[in-house]
C-alpha positions in Angstrom: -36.7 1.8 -30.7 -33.3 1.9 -32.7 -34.8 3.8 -35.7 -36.8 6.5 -33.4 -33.2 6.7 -31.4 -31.6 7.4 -34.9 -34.3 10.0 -36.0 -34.0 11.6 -32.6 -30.3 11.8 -33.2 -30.2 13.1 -37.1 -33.2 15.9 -35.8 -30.8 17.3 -33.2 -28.1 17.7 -36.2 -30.7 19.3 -38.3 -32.0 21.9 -35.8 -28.8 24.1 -36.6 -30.6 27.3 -37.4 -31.0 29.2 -33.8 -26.8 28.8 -33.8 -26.5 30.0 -37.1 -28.8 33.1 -36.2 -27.1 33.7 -33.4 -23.4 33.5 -35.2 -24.5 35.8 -38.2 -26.5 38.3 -35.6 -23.0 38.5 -33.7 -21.1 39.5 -36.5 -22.3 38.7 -40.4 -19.3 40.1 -42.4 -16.9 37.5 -40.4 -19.4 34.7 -41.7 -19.4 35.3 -44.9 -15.9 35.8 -45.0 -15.4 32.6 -43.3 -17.2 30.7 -46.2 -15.2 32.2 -48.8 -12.2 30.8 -47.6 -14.4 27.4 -47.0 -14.8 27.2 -50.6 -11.0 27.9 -51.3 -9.6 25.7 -48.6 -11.5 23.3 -49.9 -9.9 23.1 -53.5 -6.6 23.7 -52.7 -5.9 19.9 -51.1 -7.1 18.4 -54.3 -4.4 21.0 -56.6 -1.6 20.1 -54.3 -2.2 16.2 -54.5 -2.2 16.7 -58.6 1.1 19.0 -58.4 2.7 16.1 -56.2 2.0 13.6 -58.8 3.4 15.7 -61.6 6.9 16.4 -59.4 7.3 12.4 -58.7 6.3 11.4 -62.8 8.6 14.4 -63.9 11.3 13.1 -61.6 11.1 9.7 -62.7 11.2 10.7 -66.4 14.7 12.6 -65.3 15.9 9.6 -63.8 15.6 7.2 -66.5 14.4 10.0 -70.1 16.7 10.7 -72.5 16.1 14.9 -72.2 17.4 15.4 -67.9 17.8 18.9 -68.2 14.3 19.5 -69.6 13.0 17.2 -67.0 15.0 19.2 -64.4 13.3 22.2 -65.1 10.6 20.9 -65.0 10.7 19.4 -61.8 11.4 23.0 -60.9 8.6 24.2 -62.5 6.2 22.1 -60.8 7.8 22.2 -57.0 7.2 26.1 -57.5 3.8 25.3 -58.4 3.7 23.4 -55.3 5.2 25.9 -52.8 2.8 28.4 -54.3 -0.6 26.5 -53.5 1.2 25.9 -50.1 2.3 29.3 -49.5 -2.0 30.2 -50.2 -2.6 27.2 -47.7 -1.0 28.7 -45.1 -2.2 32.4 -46.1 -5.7 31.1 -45.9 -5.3 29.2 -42.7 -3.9 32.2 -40.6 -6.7 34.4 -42.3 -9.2 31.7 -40.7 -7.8 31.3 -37.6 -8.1 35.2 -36.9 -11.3 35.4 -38.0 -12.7 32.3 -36.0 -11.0 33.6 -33.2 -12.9 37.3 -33.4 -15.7 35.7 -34.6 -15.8 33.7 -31.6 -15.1 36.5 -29.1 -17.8 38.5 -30.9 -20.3 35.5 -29.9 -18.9 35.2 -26.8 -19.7 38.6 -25.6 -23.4 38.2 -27.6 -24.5 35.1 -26.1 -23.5 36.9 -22.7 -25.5 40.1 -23.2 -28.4 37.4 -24.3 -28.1 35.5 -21.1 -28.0 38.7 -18.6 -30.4 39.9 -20.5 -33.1 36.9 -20.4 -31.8 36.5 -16.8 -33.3 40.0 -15.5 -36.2 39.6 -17.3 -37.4 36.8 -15.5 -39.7 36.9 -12.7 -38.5 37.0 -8.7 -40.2 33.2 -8.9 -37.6 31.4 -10.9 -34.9 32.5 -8.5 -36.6 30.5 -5.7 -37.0 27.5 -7.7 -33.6 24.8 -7.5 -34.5 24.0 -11.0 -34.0 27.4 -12.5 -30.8 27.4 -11.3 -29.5 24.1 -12.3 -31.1 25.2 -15.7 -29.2 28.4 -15.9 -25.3 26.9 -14.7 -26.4 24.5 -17.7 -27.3 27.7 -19.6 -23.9 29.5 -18.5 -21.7 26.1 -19.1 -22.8 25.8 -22.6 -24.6 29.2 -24.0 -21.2 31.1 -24.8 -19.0 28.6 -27.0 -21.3 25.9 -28.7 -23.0 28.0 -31.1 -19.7 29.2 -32.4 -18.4 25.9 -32.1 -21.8 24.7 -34.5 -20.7 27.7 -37.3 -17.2 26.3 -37.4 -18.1 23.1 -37.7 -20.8 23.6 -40.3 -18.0 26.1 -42.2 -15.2 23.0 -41.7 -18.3 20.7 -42.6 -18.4 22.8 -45.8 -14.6 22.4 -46.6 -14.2 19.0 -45.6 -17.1 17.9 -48.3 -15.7 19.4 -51.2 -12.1 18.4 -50.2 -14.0 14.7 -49.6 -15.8 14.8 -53.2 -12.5 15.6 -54.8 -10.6 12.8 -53.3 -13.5 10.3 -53.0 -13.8 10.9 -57.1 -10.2 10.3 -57.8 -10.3 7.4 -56.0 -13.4 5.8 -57.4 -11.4 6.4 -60.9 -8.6 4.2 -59.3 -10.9 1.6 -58.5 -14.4 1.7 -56.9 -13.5 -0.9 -53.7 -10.8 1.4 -52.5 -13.6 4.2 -52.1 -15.4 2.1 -50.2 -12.6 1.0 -48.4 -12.4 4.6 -47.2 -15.8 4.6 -45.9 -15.7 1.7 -44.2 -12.4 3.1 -41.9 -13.8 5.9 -40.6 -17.4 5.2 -39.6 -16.7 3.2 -36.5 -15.0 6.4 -35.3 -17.9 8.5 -35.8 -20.5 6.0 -34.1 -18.5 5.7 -30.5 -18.0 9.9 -30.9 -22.0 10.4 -31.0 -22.9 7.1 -28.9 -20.1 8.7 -25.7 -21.8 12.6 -26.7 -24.9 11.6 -25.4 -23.6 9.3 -22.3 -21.8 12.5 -21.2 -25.2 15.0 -21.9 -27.3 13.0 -20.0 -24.9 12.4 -17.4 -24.1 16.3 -16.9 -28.0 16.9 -16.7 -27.6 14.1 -13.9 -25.2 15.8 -12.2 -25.9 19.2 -12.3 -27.5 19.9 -8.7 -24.1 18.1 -7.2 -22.3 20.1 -9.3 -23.9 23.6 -8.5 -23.5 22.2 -4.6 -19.7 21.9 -5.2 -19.5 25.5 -6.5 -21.7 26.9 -3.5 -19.2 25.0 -1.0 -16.1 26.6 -3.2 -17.9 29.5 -3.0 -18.7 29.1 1.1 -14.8 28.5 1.2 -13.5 31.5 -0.8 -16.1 33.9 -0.4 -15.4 36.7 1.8 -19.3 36.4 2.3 -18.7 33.6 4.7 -15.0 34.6 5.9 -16.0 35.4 9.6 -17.6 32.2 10.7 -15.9 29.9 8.7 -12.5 31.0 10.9 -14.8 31.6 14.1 -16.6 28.7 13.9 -13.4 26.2 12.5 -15.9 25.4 9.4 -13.2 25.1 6.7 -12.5 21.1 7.3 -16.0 20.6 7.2 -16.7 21.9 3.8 -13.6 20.8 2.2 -14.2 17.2 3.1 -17.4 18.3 1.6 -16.3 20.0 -1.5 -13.9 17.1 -1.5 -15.9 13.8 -1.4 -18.6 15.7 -4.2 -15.5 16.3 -6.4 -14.5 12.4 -6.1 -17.9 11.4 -6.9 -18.2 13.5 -10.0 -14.3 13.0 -11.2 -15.1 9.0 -10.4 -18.1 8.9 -12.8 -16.6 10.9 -15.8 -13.7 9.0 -15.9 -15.4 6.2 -15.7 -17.3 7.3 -18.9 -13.9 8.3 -20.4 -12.3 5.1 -20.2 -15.2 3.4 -21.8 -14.9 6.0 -24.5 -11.0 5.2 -24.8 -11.5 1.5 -25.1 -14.8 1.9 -28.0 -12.2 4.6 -29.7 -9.4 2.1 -29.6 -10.9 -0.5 -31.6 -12.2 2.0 -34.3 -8.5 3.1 -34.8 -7.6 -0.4 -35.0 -9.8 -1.1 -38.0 -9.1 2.1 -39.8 -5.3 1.6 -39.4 -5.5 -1.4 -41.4 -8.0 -0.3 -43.7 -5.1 2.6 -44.5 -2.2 -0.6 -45.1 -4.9 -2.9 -47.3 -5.5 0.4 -49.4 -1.8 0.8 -49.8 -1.2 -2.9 -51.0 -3.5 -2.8 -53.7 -2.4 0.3 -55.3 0.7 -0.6 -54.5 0.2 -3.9 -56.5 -1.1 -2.3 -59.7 2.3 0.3 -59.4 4.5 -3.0 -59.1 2.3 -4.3 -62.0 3.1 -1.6 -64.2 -0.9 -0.4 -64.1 0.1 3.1 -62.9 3.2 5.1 -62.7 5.0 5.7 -59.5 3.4 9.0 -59.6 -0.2 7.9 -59.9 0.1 5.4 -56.9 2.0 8.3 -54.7 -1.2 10.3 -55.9 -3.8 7.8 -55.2 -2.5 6.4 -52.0 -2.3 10.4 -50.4 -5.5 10.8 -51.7 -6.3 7.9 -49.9 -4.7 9.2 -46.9 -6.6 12.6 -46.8 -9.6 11.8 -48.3 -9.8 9.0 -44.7 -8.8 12.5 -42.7 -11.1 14.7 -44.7 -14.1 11.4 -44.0 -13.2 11.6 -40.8 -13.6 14.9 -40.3 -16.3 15.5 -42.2 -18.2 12.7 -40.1 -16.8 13.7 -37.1 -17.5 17.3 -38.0 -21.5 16.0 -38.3 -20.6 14.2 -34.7 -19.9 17.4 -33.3 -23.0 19.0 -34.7 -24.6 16.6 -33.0 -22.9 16.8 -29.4 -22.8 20.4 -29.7 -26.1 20.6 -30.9 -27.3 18.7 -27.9 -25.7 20.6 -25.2 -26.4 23.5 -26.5 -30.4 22.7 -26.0 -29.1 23.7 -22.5 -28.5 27.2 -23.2 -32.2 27.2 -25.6 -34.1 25.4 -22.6 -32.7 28.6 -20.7 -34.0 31.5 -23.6 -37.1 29.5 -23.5 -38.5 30.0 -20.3 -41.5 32.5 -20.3 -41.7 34.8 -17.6 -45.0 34.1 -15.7 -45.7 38.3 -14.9 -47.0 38.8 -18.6 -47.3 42.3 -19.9 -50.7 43.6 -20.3 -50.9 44.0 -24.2 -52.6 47.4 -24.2 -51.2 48.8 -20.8 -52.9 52.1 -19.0 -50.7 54.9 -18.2 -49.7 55.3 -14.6 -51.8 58.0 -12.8 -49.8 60.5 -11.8 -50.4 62.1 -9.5 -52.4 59.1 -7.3 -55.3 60.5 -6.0 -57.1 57.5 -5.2 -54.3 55.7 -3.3 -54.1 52.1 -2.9 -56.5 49.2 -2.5 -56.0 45.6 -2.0 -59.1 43.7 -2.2 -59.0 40.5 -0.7 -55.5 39.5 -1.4 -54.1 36.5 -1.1 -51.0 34.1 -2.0 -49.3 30.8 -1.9 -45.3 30.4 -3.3 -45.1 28.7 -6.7 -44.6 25.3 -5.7 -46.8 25.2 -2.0 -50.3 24.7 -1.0 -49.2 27.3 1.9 -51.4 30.6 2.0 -49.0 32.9 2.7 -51.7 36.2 2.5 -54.9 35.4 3.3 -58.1 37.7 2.1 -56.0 40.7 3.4 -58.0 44.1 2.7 -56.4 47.6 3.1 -56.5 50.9 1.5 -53.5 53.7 1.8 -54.4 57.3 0.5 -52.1 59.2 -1.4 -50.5 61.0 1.3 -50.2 58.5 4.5 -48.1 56.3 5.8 -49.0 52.9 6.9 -47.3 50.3 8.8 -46.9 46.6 8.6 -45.6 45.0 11.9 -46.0 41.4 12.9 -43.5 38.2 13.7 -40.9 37.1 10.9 -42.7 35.2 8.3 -46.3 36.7 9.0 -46.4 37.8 5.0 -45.4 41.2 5.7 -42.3 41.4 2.7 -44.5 39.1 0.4 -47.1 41.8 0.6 -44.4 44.3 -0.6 -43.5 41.6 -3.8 -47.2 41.9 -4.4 -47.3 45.6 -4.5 -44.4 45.8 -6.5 -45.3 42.9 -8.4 -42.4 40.7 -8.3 -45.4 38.4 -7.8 -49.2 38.4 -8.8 -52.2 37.7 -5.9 -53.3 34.2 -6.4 -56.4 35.5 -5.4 -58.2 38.9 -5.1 -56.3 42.2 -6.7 -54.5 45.1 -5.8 -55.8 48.6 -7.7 -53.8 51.5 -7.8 -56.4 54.9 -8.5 -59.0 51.8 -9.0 -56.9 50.4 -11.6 -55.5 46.8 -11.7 -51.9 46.1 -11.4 -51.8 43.9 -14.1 -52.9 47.0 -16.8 -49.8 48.8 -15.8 -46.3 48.5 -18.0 -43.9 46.5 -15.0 -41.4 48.6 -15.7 -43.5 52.0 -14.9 -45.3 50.9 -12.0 -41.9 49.8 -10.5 -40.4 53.5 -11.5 -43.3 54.5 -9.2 -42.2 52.4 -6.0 -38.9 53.4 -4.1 -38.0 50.1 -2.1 -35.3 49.0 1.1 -35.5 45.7 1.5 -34.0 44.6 5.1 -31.8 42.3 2.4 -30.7 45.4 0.5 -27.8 45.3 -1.8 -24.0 46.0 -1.1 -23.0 47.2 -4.2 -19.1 47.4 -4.6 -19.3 50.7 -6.6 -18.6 54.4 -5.5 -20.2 55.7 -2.7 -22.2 58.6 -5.8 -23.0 55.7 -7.8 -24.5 53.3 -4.7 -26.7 55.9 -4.6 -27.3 56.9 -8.3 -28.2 53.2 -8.8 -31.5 54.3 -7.1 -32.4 56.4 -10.2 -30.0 55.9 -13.4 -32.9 57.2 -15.6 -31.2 60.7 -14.8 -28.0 61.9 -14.6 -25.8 61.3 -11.2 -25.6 65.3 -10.7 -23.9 65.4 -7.3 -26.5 67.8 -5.7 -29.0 65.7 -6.5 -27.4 62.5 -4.5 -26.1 64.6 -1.9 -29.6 66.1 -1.1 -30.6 62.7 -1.0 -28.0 61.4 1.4 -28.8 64.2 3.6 -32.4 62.9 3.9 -30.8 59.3 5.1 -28.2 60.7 7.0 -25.3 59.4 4.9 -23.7 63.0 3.7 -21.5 63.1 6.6 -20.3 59.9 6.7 -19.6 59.9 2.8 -17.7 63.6 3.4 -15.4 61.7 5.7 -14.3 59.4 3.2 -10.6 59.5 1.7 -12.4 60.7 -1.8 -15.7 61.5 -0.8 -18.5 60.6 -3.0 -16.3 59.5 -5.4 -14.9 56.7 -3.2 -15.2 53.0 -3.7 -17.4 51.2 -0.7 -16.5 47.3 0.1 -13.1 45.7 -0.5 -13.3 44.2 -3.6 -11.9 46.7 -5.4 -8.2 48.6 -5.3 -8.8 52.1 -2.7 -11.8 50.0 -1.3 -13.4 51.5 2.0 -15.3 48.9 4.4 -18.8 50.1 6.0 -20.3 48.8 8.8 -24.3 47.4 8.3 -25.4 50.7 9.5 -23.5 52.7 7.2 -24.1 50.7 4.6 -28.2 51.1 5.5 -27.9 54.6 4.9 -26.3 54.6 1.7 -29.4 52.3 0.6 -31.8 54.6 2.6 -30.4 57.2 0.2 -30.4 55.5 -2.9 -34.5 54.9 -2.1 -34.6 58.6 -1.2 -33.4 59.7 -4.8 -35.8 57.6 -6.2 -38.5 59.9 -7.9 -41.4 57.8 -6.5 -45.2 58.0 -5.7 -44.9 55.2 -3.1 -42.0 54.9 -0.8 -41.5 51.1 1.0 -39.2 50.5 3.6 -38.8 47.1 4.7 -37.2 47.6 8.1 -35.3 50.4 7.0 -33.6 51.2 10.3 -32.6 47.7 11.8 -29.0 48.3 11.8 -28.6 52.2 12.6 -28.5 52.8 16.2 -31.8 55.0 17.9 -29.8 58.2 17.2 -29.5 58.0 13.7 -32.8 56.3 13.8 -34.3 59.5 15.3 -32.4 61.9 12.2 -33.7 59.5 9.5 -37.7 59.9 10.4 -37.5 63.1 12.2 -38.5 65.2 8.7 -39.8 61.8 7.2 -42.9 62.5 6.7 -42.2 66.1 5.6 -40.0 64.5 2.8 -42.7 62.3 1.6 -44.9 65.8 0.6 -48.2 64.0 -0.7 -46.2 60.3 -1.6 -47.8 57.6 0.3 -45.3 55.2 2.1 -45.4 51.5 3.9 -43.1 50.8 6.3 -42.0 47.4 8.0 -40.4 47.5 11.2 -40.1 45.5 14.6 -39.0 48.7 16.3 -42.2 50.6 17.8 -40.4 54.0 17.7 -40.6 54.0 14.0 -43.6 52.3 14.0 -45.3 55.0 16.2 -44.9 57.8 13.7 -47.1 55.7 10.9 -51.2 57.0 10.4 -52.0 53.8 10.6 -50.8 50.0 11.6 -52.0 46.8 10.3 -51.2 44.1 12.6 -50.1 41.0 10.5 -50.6 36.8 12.2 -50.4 34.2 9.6 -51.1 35.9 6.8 -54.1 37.7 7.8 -54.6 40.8 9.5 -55.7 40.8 13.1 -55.7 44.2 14.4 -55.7 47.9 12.6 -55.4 51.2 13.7 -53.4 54.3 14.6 -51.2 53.7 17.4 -53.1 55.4 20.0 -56.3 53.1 19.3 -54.4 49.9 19.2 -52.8 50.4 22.6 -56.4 51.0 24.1 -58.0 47.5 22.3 -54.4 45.9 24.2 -54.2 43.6 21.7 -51.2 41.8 20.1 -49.4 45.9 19.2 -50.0 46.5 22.8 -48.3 43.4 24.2 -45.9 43.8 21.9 -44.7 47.7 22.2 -45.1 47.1 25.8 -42.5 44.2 25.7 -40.2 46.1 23.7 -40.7 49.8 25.9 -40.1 47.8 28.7 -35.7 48.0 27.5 -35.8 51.2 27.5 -37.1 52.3 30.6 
């Protein structure tokens, strides 16, 4: 068990090369320049150890020669020598510290365009999955500093060994037990370093569903998401007492492993603080005994000195590999996740124009993670030019059916052909461009009012006639006019010159930024919910005049919009009970007609 524990631990030091890739990637001409100084740096310690031995013979000479005045000058000589290797020493560390410095900002800003990247990539699934996200906060803790932090301690790796090999070899010319010696001090070090690395790995992998639960009740508590009820409602106490008693528990057990770390680390000092005094005694001794000049032992015994330090930090160096090495497995665990929506690897061109409309052929679904049938056998076909609607109680599978169509999802069961063609042979990312969506959870983004709505199309340019005609068509123009700087200013409050909407104006920005959306198929998933019947009335009046040919689902709990659609599919439990145009399902008085009647019923 021991040995596999040890190969487990030298393999994660090994498996150094995705860091490296990503290092040289962010910015190669700082990583080679960063091992050129490696290999001078590395020299230099050796040079200014030799130049202190000459100073302290040469002054010694003065002190007791017959020639002072030579010996003067050269004492001189060498101290010159010696402030010139220093004066290098500290050119060369500066030089290094800048270009670690940009070389880690560089990675930094890599690492994040790698993580946003691999984050929108992934499929709508992940994000309803509590392991994903404890995966990516792991991913987000640890992606943008280890792999730096695995370069620089493979370049100081690099520095420290050849500084090590200089000082170990003058050592072993002193005498052989002395090098050993120096081995023997720092190793304890080393083994409570990597034994506490892992304690705390596999403690934060513990921990990391209480600590993402502490950052969504900091969140709760300085959010301005949850502002309103947490005053209204007198939450705050509650969810600092919260916050509070999960901080405790997760401050108790890292200290906890701290301490134990402090005590191990104690007792490795303790032995390599007297390693450093024997080692000084017995050179010492052969100074005393005229073995060596005072020179020599000055020399050996701050060889000695650094070559412990360089030991050190060579093994602690390969320490850090290791810790870094395994936390950053975090941030690979994160790149490695496959979406499950796989591109088809010889995709079909998107008909344009649709002529056969859409078909879903006994459709049906379950959630990652369920045995629940969420659609069952559904089968409906919507022409080209017609509009369809989707009405039914909350949770009847009316929105999944839109993450189907889009496919933010694939059917578990049965398919869904566009112009007879499956789903699955289209490029995502064209079908999508083909499908202009409102969600009833649309987004709120704290940009300009122009580029809320530009967000609907960015593969074109935000020509202001082009989002104005659009805002007409959701009846947002006037409202953005009347703003202090027009389409040009910012919506929400997070941002300086900020303007506040209310849900209804904010549903007609997103109504626009559908409408500019160059799309076959227009979705809206109760697209009206927060505008009042008025503006309801001017937002479908010319609706189906704007679609011109585009075919359209809409999901709605208000009949009025409902009314205007070609046909409605009546959604229970995943399965449609009832179909028709309005007209026809109000004769059958089924589940529509007790429904519209309930609702007519408040506005008589």
């Amino acid at each position: 068990m021991q040995n596999s524990s040890l190969a487990q631990k030298v393999t994660h030091v090994l498996r150094l090369d995705r860091a490296v890739r990503f290092v040289w990637s962010a910015g190669p001409g700082m990583t080679i320049a960063s091992l050129v100084l490696v290999l001078i740096q590395g020299v230099l310690p050796l040079l200014t150890l030799y130049i202190m031995k000459l100073i302290v013979d040469a002054v010694a000479v003065s002190v007791t020669g017959s020639n002072p005045k030579a010996s003067f000058y050269q004492v001189g000589l060498f101290i010159a020598l010696g402030a010139g290797v220093a004066l290098i020493t500290a050119v060369c560390r500066s030089i290094g510290a800048y270009i670690q410095e940009a070389q880690s900002l560089a990675v930094t800003n890599h690492i994040s365009d790698v993580l946003h990247a691999k984050s929108t990539a992934m499929d709508l699934a992940y994000y309803e999955n509590p392991k994903f996200f404890d995966t990516l906060r792991r991913a987000q803790q640890e992606g943008p500093y280890r792999p730096t932090r695995i370069v620089n301690g493979l370049t100081r790796l690099g520095q420290n060994s050849i500084s090590l090999a200089a000082m170990v070899g003058l050592l072993f010319s002193f005498h052989w037990v002395v090098g050993m010696i120096l081995f023997a001090a720092a190793l304890p070090g080393v083994l409570v370093r990597m034994k506490f690395s892992g304690s705390m790995y596999h403690w934060q992998r513990m921990r990391t569903p209480d600590q993402r639960k502490a950052a969504y009740y900091n969140w709760i508590l300085t959010g301005d998401v949850h502002a309103k009820e947490i005053r209204l409602f007198g939450l705050g106490d509650l969810f600092i007492q919260r916050f509070s008693v999960l901080q405790k528990k997760l401050r108790k057990e890292r200290l906890t492993i701290a301490r134990n770390r402090s005590v191990a680390d104690m007792g490795a000092q303790t032995a390599a603080t007297l390693a450093i005094f024997g080692s000084l005694f017995l050179i010492a001794v052969r100074a005393v005994q005229g073995m060596i000049t005072l020179g020599d032992m000055v020399m050996y015994f701050q060889a000695f000195q650094r070559g412990l330090g360089y030991l050190r930090d060579l093994l602690g160096d390969l320490a850090g590999l290791y810790e870094d090495n395994l936390f950053v497995s975090n941030f690979y665990e994160f790149l490695d996740l496959e979406p499950k929506i796989k591109e088809p690897p010889h995709p079909i061109a998107f008909p344009r124009p649709l002529t056969g409309g859409i078909v879903l052929d006994h459709v049906s679904f379950e959630y990652p993670g369920t045995n629940r049938e969420v659609l069952k056998d559904i089968s409906l076909r919507i022409a080209p030019d017609e509009v369809v609607a989707l009405v039914g109680e909350n949770g009847s599978g009316k929105t999944t059916l839109i993450k189907l169509l889009c496919r933010l999802y694939d059917p578990t069961g049965g398919k869904i052909r566009m112009d007879g063609i499956d789903l699955k042979q289209f490029n995502t990312s064209e079908l999508r461009r083909e499908i202009s969506v409102i969600f009833q959870d649309y987004v709120q983004y704290h940009l300009t009012a122009l580029e809320n709505i530009w967000l609907g199309n960015i593969d074109r340019s935000p020509e202001v006639e082009r989002i104005r005609e659009a805002a007409q068509k959701a009846g947002a123009d006037k409202l953005i006019s009347g703003l202090p700087r027009g389409y040009n200013t910012m919506l929400g409050k997070w941002f300086e010159h900020g303007e506040e909407l209310s849900m209804g104006e904010w549903q007609k920005i997103a109504l626009a930024r559908s409408f500019l959306r160059d799309a076959q198929i227009i979705v809206l998933d109760e697209p009206t919910s927060a505008l009042d019947a008025k503006s309801e009335y001017e937002v479908f009046n010319d609706f189906k005049h704007y679609l011109n040919g585009r075919s359209a689902v809409l999901i709605s709990h208000r009949f009025s919009t409902v009314k205007m659609a070609d046909r409605i599919f009546v959604l229970d439990d995943g399965k449609i009970k009832e179909h028709g145009t309005h007209d026809q399902l109000m004769q059958i008085g089924g589940n529509y007609a007790y429904y519209f009647e309930k609702q007519a019923q408040y506005y008589v």
